[in-house]
C-alpha positions as CSV (number, residue, x, y, z in Angstrom):
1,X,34.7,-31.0,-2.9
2,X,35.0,-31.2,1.1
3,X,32.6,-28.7,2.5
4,X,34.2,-26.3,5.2
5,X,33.2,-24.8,7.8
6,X,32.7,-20.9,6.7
7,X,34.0,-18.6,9.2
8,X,32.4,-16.4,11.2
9,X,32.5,-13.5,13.7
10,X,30.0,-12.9,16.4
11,X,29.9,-10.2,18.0
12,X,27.7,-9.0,21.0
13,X,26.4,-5.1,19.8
14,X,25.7,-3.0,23.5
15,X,24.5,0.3,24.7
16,X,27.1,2.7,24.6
17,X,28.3,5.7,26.8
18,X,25.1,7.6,25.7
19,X,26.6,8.7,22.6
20,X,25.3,6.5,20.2
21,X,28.2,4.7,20.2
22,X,28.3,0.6,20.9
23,X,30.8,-1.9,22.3
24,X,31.5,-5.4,20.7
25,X,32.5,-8.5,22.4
26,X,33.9,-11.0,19.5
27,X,33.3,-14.8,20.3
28,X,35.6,-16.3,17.6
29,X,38.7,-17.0,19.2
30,X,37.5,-15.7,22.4
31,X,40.2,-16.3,25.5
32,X,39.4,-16.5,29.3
33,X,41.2,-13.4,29.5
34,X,39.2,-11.7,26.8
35,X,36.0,-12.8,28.2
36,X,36.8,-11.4,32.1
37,X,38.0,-8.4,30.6
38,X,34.9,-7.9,28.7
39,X,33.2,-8.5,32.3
40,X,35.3,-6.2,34.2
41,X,34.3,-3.1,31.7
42,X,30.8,-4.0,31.3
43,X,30.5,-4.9,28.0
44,X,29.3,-8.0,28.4
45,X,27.4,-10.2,31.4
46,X,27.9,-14.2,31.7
47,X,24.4,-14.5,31.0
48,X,24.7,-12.9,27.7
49,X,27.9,-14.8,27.0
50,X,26.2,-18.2,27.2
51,X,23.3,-17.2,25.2
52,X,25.9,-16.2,21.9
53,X,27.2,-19.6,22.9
54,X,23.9,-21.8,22.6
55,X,23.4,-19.3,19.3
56,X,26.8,-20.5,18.0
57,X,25.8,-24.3,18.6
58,X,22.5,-24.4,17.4
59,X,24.2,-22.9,14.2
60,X,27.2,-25.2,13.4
61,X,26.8,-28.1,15.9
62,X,24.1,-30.2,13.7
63,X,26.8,-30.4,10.9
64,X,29.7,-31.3,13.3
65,X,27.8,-32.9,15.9
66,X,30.3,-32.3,18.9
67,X,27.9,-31.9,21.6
68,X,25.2,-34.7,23.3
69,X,23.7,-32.8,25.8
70,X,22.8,-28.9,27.3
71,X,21.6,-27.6,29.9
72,X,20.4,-24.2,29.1
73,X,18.6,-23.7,31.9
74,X,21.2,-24.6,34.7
75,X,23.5,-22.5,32.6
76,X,21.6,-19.4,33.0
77,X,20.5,-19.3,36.0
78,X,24.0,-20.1,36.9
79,X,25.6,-17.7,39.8
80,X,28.4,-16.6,37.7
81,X,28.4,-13.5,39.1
82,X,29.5,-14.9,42.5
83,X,32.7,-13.3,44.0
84,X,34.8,-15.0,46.6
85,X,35.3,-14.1,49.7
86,X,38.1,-11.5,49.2
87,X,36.2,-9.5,46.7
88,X,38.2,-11.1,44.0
89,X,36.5,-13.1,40.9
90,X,37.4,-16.8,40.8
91,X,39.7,-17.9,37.7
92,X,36.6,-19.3,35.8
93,X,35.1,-16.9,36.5
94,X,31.7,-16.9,34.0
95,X,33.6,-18.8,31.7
96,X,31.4,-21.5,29.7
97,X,32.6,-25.0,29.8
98,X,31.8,-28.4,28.2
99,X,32.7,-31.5,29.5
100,X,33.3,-35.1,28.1
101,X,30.2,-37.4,28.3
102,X,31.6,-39.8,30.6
103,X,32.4,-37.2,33.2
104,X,29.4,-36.6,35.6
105,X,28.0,-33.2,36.6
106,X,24.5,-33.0,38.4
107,X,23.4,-30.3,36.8
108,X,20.9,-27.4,38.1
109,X,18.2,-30.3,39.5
110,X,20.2,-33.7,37.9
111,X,19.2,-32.9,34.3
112,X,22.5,-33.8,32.4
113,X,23.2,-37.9,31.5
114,X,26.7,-39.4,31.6
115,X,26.6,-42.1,28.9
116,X,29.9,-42.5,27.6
117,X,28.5,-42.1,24.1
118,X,26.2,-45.0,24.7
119,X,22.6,-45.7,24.3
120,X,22.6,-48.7,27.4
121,X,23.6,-45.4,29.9
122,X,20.5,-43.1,29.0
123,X,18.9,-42.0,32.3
124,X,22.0,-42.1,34.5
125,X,21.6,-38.8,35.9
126,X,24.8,-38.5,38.6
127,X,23.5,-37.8,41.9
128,X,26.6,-36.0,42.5
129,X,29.7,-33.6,40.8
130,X,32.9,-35.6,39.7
131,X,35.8,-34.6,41.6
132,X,37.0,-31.9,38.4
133,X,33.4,-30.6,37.9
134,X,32.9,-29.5,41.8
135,X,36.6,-27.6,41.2
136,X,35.4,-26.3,37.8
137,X,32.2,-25.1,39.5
138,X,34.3,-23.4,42.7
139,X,36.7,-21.8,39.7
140,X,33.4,-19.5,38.5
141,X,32.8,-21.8,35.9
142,X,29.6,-22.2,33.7
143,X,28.6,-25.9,32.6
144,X,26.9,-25.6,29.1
145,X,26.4,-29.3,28.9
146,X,28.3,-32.6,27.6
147,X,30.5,-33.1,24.4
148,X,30.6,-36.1,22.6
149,X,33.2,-38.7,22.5
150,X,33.9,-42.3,20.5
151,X,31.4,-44.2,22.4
152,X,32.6,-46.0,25.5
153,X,36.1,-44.2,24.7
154,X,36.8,-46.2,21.7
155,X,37.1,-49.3,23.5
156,X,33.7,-50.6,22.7
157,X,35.0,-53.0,19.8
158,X,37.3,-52.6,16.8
159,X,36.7,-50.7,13.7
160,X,34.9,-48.3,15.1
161,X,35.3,-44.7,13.5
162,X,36.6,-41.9,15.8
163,X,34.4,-39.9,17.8
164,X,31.2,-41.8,16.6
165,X,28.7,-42.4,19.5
166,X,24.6,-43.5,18.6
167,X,24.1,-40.6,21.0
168,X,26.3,-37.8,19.3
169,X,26.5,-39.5,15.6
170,X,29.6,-38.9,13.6
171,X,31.5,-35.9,14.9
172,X,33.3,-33.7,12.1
173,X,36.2,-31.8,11.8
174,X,35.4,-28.4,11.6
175,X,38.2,-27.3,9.3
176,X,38.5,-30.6,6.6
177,X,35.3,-32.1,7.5
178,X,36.5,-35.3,5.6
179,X,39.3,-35.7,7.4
180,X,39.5,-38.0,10.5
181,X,38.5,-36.2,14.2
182,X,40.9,-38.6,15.8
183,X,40.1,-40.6,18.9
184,X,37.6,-40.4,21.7
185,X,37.8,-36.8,23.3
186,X,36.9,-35.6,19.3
187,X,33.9,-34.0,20.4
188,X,35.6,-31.4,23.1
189,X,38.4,-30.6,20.4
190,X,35.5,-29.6,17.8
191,X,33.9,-27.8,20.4
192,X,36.8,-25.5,20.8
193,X,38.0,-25.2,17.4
194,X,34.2,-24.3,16.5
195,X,33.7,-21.5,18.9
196,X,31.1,-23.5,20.4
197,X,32.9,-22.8,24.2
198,X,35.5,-20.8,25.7
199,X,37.0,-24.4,27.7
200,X,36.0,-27.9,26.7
201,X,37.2,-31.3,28.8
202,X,38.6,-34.2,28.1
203,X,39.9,-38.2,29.4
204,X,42.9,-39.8,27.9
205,X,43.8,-42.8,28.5
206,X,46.3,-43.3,25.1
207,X,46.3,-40.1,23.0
208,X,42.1,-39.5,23.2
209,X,43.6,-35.7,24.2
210,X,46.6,-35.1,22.3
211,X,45.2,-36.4,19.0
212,X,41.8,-34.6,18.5
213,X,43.7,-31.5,19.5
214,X,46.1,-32.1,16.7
215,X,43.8,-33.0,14.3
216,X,41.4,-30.0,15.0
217,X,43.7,-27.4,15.3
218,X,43.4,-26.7,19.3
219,X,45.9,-26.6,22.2
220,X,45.2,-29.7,24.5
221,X,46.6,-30.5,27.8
222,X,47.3,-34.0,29.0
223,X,48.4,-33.5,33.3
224,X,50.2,-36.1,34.6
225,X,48.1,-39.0,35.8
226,X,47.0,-38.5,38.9
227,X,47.4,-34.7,38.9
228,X,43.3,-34.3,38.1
229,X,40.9,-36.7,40.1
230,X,39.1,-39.5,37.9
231,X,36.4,-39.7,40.6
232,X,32.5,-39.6,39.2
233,X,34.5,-40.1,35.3
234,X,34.0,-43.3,33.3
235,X,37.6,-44.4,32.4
236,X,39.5,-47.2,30.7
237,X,42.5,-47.5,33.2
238,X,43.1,-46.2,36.9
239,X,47.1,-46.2,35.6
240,X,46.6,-44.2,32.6
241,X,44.1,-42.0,32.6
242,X,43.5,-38.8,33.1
243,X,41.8,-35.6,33.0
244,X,42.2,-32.7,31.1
């Protein structure tokens, strides 16, 4: 028998109105808009947010294995909290996010790799933000760390499973964990189906968004190539892919 995932509900328990009584943010199924309305009445800060959000990984990521990489402490210390000019709080605003291993963010101090999945790229610590990272970071967003990914995209040699890297191991589908994870973004489609962050991202070059999403039960969006920038991202194709 297949195991599955059991389903849970977190929920972040607060000091009340002085009454004795408590608030409760639920994490399962959380949305950006559920998040920045918890924000706007108090009931929850972005720092406690990414703490229920490490929780949830260290509990179900070493049986799915969907993530390479955190960084913790570039995470909390993180200046969610930062409004714009106008006094109004950017889209993102203290919204976690994890991002595809071949997609380079700096990190707080350079901590996070971008390997692709692969062993030969260990200690490749960007010295800069890709193009979509720097915008994710302007949006309000928090980077949690990297999610894994069929290494070198799935175009490192045939027969390959999907979403097996020697950095990540063999990713699992969080809801038939027998069942195939599907192509080389696997690793952010687990992510989200698992709770394990609000926003996870992607690179397609030939269905390595579409497919995970599909088979893990998550809604994925492929832009139009060219629509997101593919600078500081290890890609297949400047024709086909893109981010997303």
């Amino acid at each position: 028998m297949a195991m599955t995932l059991s389903v849970c509900c977190l929920l972040l328990v607060l000091a009340g109105d002085g009454r004795g009584e408590v608030a409760a943010f639920e994490l399962e199924e959380a949305t950006i808009e559920s998040i920045h309305r918890a924000l706007a009445t108090g009931e929850l800060t972005s720092r406690r947010l990414v703490e229920l959000y490490l929780r949830r990984i260290a509990s179900v990521d070493p049986t799915l294995h969907a993530i390479i990489e955190l960084d913790p402490d570039g995470a909390l210390a993180a200046d969610a909290a930062a409004r714009s000019s106008s006094g109004v709080l950017p889209p993102l605003h203290g919204v976690p996010v994890l991002l595809k291993d071949n997609i380079a963010a700096a990190g707080d101090g350079g901590v996070l790799n971008a390997t692709a999945g692969s062993l030969a790229m260990v200690g490749s610590r960007p010295a800069r933000d890709a193009g979509v990272v720097e915008r994710l970071r302007r949006a309000g967003a928090v980077l949690l760390g990297t999610a894994s990914l069929s290494e070198w995209c799935n175009f490192r040699g045939p027969g390959i499973p999907a979403d097996w890297s020697p950095r990540g191991g063999q990713g699992r589908n969080p809801y038939v964990p027998s069942a195939t994870t599907c192509s080389s973004s696997s690793g952010s489609a687990i992510a989200a189906a698992a709770n394990m962050a609000a926003v996870t991202i992607g690179t397609e070059t030939d269905g390595s968004i579409m497919c995970p999403s599909s088979y893990n039960s998550v809604v994925g969006i492929k832009p139009t190539v060219g629509l997101t920038s593919s600078a500081g991202v290890i890609i297949i194709s400047q024709r086909m892919d893109t981010i997303g």
